[in-house]
C-alpha positions in Angstrom: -19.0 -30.1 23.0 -17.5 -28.2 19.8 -19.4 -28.9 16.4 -16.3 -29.4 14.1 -17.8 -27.5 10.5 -16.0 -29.2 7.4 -15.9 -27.4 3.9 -15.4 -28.8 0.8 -11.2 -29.1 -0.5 -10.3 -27.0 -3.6 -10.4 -30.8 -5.2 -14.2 -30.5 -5.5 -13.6 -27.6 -7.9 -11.4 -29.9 -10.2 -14.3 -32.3 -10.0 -16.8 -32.0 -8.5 -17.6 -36.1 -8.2 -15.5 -35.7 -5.6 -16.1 -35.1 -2.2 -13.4 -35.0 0.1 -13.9 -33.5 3.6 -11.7 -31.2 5.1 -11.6 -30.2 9.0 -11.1 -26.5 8.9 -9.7 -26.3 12.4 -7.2 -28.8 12.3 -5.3 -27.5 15.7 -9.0 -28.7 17.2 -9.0 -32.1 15.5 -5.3 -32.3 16.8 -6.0 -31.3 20.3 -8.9 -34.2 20.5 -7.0 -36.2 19.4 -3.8 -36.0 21.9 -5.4 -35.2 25.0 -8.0 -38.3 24.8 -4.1 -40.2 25.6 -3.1 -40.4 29.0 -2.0 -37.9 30.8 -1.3 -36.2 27.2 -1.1 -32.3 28.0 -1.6 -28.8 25.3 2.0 -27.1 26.0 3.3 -23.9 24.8 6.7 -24.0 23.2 8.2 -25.5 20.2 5.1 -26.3 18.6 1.8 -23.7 18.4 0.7 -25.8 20.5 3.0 -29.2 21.4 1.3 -32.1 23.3 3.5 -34.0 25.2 3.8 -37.1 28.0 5.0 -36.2 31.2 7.2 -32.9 30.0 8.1 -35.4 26.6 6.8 -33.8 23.0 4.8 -36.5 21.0 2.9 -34.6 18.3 3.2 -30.6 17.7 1.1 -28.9 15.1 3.4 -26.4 13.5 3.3 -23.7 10.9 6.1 -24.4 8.2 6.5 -22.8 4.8 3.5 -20.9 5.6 1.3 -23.8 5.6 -0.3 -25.8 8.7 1.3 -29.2 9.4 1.9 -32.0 12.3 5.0 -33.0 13.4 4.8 -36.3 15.0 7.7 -39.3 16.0 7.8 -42.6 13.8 9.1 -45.9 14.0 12.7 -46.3 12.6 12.3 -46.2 8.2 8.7 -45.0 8.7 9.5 -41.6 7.7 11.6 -42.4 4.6 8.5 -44.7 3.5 5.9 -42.2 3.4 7.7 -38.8 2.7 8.8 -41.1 -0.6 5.1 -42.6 -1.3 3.7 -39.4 -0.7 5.6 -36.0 -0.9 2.7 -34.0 -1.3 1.0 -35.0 1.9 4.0 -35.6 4.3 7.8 -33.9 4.5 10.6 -34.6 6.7 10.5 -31.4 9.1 13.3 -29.2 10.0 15.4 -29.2 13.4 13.8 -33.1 14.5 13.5 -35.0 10.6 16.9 -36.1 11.6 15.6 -37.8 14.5 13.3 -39.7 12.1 9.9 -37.7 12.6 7.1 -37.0 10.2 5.6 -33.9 8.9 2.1 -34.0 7.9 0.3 -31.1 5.7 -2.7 -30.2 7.4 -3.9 -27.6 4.7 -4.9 -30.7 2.1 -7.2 -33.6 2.7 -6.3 -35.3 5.9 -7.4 -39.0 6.8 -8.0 -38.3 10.4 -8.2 -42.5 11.2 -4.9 -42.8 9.9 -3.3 -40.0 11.6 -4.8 -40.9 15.0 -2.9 -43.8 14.6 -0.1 -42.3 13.6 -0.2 -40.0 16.9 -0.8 -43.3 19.2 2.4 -44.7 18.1 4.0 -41.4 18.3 2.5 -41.2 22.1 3.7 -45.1 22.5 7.3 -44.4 21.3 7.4 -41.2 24.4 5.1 -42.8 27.0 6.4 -44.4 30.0 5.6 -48.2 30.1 2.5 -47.9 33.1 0.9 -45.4 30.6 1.1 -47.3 27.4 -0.6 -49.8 29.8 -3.3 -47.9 30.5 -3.7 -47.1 26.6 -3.9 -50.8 25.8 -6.4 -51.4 28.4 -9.2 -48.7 27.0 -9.0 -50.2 23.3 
């Protein structure tokens, strides 16, 4: 088993009260996070790397504007929600924002909970039924 090492975020430096955690490998954090789903797979392509479901892209970690970020499928009005709540933290992506996904920076503090979540659905939205199945029946 990896020992994931955290660092402090630049924040600290603005004050140092706080202390906000930041994974320095998020394609590792990603990765255990998408292929704990079933049948999930780490695929080469569009993303550096994509996961997908049965040949089907649910999450993809992907450099944009030089900076590391997820790209991951949301509910219908999801994206609009957040990426206007919180521009600095999510975007709409280029080439699949139009199809209502969500970009994530990865280079800034990251609530890992929330994003695991935010994967799950992502896998649930691309999943066939008998696998979504299975997902409900390990929680």
């Amino acid at each position: 088993m990896v020992a994931l090492r955290y660092v402090l975020s630049p924040v600290f430096d603005q004050d140092p009260t706080l202390f906000i955690l930041m994974t320095p490998n998020p394609i590792l954090q990603l990765s255990q996070i998408c292929l704990a789903l079933p049948e999930a797979v780490e695929a080469a392509g569009v993303g550096s790397p994509s996961f997908t479901v049965r040949k089907k892209i649910f999450a993809m970690h992907h450099p944009h504007h030089g900076r590391p970020s997820l790209w991951l499928k949301a509910p219908r009005g999801f994206q609009d929600a957040v990426v206007a709540a919180e521009p600095e933290r999510y975007f709409v992506p280029p080439y699949v924002g139009h199809h209502g996904w969500v970009g994530v920076w990865l280079d800034i503090a990251v609530d890992w909970e929330l994003i695991t979540d935010w994967i799950e659905e992502s896998y649930r939205m691309t999943a066939p039924k008998k696998l979504i199945q299975q997902l409900q029946t390990r929680s």
